[in-house]
PAVO-636320 format. One line per field, with one value per residue (C-alpha): residue number from 1; x, y, z. Coordinates in pm, whole numbers. Layout:
BEGIN
seq = [NUM/...] .
x = [X/...] .
y = [Y/...] .
z = [Z/...] .
This chain:
BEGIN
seq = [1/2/3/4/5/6/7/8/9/10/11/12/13/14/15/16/17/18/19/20/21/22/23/24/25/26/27/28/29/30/31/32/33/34/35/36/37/38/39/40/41/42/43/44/45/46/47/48/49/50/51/52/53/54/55/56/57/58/59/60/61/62/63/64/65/66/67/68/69/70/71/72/73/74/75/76/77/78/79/80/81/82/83/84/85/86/87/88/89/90/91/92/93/94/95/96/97/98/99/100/101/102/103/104/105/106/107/108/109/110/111/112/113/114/115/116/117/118/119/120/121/122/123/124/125/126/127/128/129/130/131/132/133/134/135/136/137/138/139/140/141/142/143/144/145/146/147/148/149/150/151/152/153/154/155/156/157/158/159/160/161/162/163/164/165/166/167/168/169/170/171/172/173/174/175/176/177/178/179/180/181/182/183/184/185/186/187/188/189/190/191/192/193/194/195/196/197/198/199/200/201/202/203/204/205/206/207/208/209/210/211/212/213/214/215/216/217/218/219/220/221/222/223/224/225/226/227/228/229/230/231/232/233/234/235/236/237/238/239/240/241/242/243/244/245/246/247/248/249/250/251/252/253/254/255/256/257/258/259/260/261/262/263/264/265/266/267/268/269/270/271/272/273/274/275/276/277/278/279/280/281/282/283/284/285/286/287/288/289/290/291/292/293/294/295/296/297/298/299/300/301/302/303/304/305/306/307/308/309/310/311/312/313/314/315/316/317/318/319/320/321/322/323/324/325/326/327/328/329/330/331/332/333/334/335/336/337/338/339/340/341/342/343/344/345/346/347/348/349/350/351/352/353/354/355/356/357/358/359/360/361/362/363/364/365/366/367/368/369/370/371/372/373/374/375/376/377/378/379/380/381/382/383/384/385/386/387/388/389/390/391/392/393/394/395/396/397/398/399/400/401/402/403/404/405/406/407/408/409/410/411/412/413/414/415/416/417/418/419/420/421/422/423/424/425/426/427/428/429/430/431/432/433/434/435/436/437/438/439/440/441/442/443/444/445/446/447/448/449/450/451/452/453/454/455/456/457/458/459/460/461/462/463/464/465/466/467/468/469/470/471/472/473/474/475/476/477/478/479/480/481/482/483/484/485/486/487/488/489/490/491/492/493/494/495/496/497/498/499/500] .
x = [3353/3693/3978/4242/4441/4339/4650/4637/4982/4855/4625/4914/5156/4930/4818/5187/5302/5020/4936/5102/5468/5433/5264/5493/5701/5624/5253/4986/4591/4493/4776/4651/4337/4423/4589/4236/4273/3994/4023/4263/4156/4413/4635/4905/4675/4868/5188/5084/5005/5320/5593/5900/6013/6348/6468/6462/6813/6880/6779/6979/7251/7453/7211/7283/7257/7596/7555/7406/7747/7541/7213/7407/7591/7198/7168/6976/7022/6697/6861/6839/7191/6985/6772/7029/7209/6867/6839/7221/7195/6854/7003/7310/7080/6899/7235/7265/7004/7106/6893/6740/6788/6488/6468/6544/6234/6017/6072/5997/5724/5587/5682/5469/5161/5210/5199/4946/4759/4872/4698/4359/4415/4450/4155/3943/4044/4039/3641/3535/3533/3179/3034/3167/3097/2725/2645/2777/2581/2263/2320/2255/2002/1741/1971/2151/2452/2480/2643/2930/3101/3122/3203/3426/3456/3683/3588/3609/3352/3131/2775/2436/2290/2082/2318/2619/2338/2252/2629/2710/2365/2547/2846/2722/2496/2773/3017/2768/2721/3142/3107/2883/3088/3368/3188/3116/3341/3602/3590/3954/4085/4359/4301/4557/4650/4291/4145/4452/4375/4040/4145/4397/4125/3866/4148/4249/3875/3861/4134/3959/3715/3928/4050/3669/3637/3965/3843/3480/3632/3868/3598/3404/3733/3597/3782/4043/3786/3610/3912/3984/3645/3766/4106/3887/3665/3937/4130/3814/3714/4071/4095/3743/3836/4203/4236/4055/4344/4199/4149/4515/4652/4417/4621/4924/4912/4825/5045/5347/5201/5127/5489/5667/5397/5545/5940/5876/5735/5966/6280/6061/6037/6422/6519/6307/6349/6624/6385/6108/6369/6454/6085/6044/6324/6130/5851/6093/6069/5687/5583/5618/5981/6134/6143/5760/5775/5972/5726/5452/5602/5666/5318/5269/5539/5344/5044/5221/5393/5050/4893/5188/5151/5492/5303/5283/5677/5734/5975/5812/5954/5763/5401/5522/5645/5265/5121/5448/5357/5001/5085/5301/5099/4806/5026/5119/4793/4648/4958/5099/4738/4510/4277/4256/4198/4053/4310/4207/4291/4635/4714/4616/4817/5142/5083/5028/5344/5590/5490/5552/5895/5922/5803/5977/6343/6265/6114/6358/6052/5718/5480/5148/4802/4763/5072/5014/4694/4804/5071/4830/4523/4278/4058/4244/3990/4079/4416/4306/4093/4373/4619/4400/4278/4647/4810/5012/4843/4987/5006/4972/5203/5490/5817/5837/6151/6484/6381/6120/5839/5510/5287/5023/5219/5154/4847/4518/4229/3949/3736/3825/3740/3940/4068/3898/3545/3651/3712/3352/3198/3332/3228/2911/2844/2977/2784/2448/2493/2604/2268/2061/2190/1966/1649/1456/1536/1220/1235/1637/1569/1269/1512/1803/1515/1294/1626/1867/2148/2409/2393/1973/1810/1531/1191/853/599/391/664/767/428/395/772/567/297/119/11/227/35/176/486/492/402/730/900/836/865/1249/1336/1240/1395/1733/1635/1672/2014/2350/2507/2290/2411/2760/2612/2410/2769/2920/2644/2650] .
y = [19234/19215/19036/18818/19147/19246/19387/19102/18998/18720/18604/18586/18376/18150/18094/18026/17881/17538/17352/17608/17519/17179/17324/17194/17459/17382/17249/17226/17099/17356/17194/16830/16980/17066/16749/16573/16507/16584/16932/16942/17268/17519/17561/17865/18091/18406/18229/18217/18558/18714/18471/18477/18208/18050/18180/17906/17982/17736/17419/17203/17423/17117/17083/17409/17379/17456/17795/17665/17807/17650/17892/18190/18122/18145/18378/18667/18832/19014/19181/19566/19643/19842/19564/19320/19563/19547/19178/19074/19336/19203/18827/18973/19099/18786/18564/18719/18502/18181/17870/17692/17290/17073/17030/17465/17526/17240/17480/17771/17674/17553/17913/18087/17830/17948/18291/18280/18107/18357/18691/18470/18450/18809/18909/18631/18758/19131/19312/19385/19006/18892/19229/19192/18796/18863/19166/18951/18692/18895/18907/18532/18450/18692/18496/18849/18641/18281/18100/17959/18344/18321/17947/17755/17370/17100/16964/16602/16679/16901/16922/16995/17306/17284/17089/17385/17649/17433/17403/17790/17892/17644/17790/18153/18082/17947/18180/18432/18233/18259/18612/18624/18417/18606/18981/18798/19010/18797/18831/18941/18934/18954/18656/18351/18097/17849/18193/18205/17846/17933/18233/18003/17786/18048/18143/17797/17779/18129/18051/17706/17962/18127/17798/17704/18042/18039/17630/17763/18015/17799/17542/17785/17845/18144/18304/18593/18862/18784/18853/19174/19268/19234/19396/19689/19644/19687/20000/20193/20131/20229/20524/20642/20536/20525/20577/20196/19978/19675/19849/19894/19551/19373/19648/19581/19205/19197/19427/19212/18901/19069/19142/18758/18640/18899/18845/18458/18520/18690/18484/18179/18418/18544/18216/18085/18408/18183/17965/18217/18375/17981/17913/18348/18250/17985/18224/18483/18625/18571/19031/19097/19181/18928/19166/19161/18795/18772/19034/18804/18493/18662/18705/18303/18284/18491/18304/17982/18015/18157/17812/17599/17341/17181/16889/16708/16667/16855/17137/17482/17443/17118/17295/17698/17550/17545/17861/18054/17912/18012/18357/18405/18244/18471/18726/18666/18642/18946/19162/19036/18987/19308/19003/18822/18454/18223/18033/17659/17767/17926/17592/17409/17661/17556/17228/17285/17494/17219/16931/17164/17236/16771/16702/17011/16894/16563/16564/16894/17065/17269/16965/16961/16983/16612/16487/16732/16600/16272/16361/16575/16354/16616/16615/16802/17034/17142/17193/17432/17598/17659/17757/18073/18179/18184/18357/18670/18997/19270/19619/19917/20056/19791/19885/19649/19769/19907/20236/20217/20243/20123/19885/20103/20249/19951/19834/19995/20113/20000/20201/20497/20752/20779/21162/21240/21176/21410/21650/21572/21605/21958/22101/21951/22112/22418/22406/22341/22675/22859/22806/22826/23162/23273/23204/23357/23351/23106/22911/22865/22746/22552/22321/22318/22210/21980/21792/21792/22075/22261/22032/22033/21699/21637/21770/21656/21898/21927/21995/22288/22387/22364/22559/22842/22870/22746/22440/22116/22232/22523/22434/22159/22450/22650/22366/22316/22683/22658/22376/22524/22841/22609/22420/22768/22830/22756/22576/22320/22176/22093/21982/21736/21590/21576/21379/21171] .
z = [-11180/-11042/-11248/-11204/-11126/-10857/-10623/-10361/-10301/-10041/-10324/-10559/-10368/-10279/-10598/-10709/-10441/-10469/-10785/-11017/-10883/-11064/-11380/-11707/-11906/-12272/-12265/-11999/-11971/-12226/-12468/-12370/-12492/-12790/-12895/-12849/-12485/-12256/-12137/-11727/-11498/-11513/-11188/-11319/-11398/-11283/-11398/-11743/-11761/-11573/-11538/-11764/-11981/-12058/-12415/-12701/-12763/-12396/-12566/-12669/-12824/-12898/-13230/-13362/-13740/-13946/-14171/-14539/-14757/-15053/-15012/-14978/-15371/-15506/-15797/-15759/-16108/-16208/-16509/-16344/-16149/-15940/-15825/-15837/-15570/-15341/-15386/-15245/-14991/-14892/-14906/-14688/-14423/-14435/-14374/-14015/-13888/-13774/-13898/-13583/-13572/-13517/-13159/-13111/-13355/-13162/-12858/-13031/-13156/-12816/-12691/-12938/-12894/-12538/-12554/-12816/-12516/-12266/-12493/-12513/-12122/-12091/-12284/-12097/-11728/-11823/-11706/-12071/-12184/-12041/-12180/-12496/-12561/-12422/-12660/-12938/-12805/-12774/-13189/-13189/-13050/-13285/-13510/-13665/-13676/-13743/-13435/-13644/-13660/-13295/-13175/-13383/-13358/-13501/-13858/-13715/-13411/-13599/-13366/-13492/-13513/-13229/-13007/-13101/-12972/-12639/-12585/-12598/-12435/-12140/-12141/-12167/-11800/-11688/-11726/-11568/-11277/-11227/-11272/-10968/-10751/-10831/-10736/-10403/-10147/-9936/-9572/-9456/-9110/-8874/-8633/-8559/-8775/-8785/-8933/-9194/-9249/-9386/-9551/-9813/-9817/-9977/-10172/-10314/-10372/-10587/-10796/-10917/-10996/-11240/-11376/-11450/-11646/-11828/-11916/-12063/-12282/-12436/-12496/-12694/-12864/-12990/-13347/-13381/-13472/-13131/-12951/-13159/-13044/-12675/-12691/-12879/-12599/-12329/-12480/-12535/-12159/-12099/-12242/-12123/-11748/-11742/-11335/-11325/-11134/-11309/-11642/-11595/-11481/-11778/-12049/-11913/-11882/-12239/-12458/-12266/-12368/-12717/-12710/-12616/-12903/-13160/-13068/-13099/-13451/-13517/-13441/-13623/-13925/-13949/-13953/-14270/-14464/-14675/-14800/-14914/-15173/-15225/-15327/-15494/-15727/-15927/-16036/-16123/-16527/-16476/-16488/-16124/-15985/-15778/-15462/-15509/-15516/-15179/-15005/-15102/-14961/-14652/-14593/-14673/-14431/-14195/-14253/-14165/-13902/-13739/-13826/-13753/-13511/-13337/-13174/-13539/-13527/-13895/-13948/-14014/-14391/-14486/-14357/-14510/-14848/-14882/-14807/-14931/-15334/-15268/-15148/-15469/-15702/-15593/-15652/-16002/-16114/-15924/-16005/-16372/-16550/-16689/-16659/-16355/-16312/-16094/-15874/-15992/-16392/-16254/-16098/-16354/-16588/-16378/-16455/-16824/-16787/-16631/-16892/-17175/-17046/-16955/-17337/-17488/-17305/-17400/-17753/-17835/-18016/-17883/-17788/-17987/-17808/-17865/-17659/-17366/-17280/-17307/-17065/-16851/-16915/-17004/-17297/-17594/-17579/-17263/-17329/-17641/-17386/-17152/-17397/-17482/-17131/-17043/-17352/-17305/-17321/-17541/-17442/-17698/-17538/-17542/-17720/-18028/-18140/-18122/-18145/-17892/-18120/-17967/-18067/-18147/-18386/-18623/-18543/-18718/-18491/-18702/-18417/-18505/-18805/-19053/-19121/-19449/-19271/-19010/-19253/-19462/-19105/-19021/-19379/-19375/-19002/-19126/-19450/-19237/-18999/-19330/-19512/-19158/-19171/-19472/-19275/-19027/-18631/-18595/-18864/-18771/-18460/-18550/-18734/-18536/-18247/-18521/-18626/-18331/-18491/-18249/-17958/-17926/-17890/-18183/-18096/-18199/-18407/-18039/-17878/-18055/-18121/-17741/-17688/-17955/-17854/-18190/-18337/-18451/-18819/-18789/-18742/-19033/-19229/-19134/-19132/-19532/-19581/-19454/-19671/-19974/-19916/-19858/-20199/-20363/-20217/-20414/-20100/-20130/-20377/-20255/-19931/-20089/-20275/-19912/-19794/-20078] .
């Protein structure tokens, strides 16, 4: 099937030069969508996929927000002059991004829903998308996979099982059907203008093709690792037929999309890095170094600003301040515990945590279990319970003292034996090989086998009677001949103490 880029420059102006001159700059049908409004045909397809965009840095410059002199006075003192070097350096690089005022993060924000819009648009058009959504589909319907790994849909409009099935088996034949009218070969030709007249007409009517494909897929609204499977799809097929002109265009059209979507994330990013050391520095002195802290909180930053959604009118702060303390609480308790714990007890620990510090600033003394959970409202009992799933682990190794003796250096090991045992062990083994010595090769070996000595395991009579070649008899017989030729020897005597 032939794309969307296919080199028809007659096509393309024509496409651009009817409904999608009029086509808005910040939102669209697929926007109005979105927001719960019923789904509009798209008319700049081509447009969305090549056309530049103004910069965010155009809007409204007027409401450019005054540097913060107060943020960059915040103390970054982890106690290690090394570190406390890396953390105002970091800090200093982080200064040289401007903040962005409301109205300039609005707009970016609408810029990266668009090109985030744009990349699913690229992977739609581009040959390997039917192939790919099919074969997954094929998965389906033996029922491999389970349908909700494939089509995602609102909490609020949730359908039935069957009805979700129905819906996608619809939009699967239909998308099929587009991908035959769109193989169908368009007649061309040279002749005066009622013949041109009916060429923009087939092509007005082949682009509301492409509108009706773009508005399936996006009703499927199918998840991220779908389109990973497609943009897999498309550089394999690339690199196995890399002469294909539409192979080509479909690559292209995406990894500069790809791009616009990464430098908008980016410039959202740079410009909220001062409030994920803002948040970092409150779980500082917890076990993990504050750099660690503000690596982690980038990710939540990451996180958000992939999820965040400018139509709702809030600043990117109010909806990161979220995911930012879950990304570095995660990280405490994955990083600082030998023992990790669920996420509900370490939020629940936090909480334990700030009304010790209200009663203790308060009351000037350590608050009892009593008054916490009255302050808390938990049971008393589980505030005891808390208290010693949370408690500091102690390391052996831990220096204790000035000196830098170690723990373990005070602390008994019960486990282990104590020295004079080792030393009864070794002359008792030593003993035992001495007086095996006096006997014959067989009966030596009899015992050592009989009783487990020098690293054997302990054999039953048939065993070695079977090993012999002789009866189990016959060995109980040497057996009792060897231990009363060991009675008779003077060793046996002080063996028999060392046992003892």
């Amino acid at each position: 099937m032939r794309a969307v880029h296919e080199p028809d420059a007659m096509e393309r102006r024509a496409w651009l030069s009817t409904e999608a001159r009029d086509a808005p700059s910040c939102s669209s049908g697929l926007d109005a969508h979105e927001a719960g409004q019923p789904m509009v045909a798209h008319a700049d397809v081509v447009r969305a996929l090549v056309s530049d965009d103004p910069t965010w840095e155009d809007a409204d410059a007027a409401e450019a927000p005054v540097e913060d002199d107060s943020a960059s006075a915040m103390a970054c003192n982890a106690g290690d002059p090394e570190t406390d070097h890396l953390i105002a350096q970091y800090f200093g690089e982080v200064r040289r991004f401007a903040l962005l005022s409301f109205a300039q993060e609005q707009v970016l924000g609408c810029r990266i829903k668009r090109w985030q819009r744009r990349v699913r648009w690229a992977l739609y058009t581009s040959p390997m998308a039917l192939p790919t959504l099919c074969r997954v589909w094929h998965q389906i319907e033996p029922q491999d996979i389970s349908l909700h790994e494939v089509v995602q849909h609102p909490a609020a409009m949730m359908p039935e099982q069957t009805e979700r099935r129905a819906q996608s088996r619809q939009a699967m034949l239909s998308l099929q059907d587009l991908a035959t009218r769109l193989d169908r070969p368009q007649a061309r030709s040279g002749l005066p203008r009622r013949e041109a007249q009916e060429s923009r007409g087939l092509r007005h009517a082949r682009f509301s093709l492409w509108r009706a494909w773009l508005t399936t897929y996006e009703a499927l609204q199918l998840p991220p690792h779908i389109h990973e499977a497609m943009r897999e799809a498309l550089t394999d097929t690339q690199q196995t037929t890399p002469l294909d002109p539409a192979l080509q265009a479909a690559s292209r059209v995406w990894a500069r999309a790809q791009g616009e979507l990464d430098q908008a994330k980016a410039q959202m990013m740079q410009a909220n890095l001062r409030f994920v050391i803002h948040v970092a520095q409150r779980y500082g002195n917890r076990g993990v170094p504050l750099l660690d802290l503000i690596q982690e909180g980038n990710l939540g930053l990451m996180r958000a600003v992939e999820k965040f959604e400018p139509r709702r009118g809030l600043k990117l702060i109010t909806y990161a301040h979220w995911w930012i303390r879950q990304a570095i609480s995660r990280a405490l308790s994955e990083q600082y515990r030998t023992i990790q714990l669920p996420s509900h007890v370490i939020e629940r620990e936090h909480k334990l945590y700030a009304a010790t510090r209200r009663l203790w600033t308060s009351h000037g003394r350590a608050p009892s279990a009593r008054e916490l959970s009255a302050a808390l409202g938990w049971t008393p009992q589980e505030v005891e319970t808390l208290l010693i799933a949370v408690q500091p682990i102690a390391q052996l190794q831990q220096a204790v003292t000035d000196g830098g003796d170690a723990l373990q250096d005070f602390v008994a090991d019960t486990q282990a034996p104590q020295p004079y045992e080792l030393v009864v062990e070794e002359q008792v083994r030593r003993g035992v090989r001495e007086c095996l010595g006096h006997l014959t090769a067989r009966e030596a070996m009899i015992m050592r086998l009989r009783y487990g000595l020098d690293a054997h395991e302990p054999h039953s009579l048939r065993d070695i009677g079977a090993l012999y070649g002789i009866s189990h008899e016959r060995v109980r017989q040497l057996e009792q001949r060897a231990f009363a030729k060991l009675r008779r020897l003077p060793q046996s005597a002080g063996l028999a103490e060392l046992v003892q």
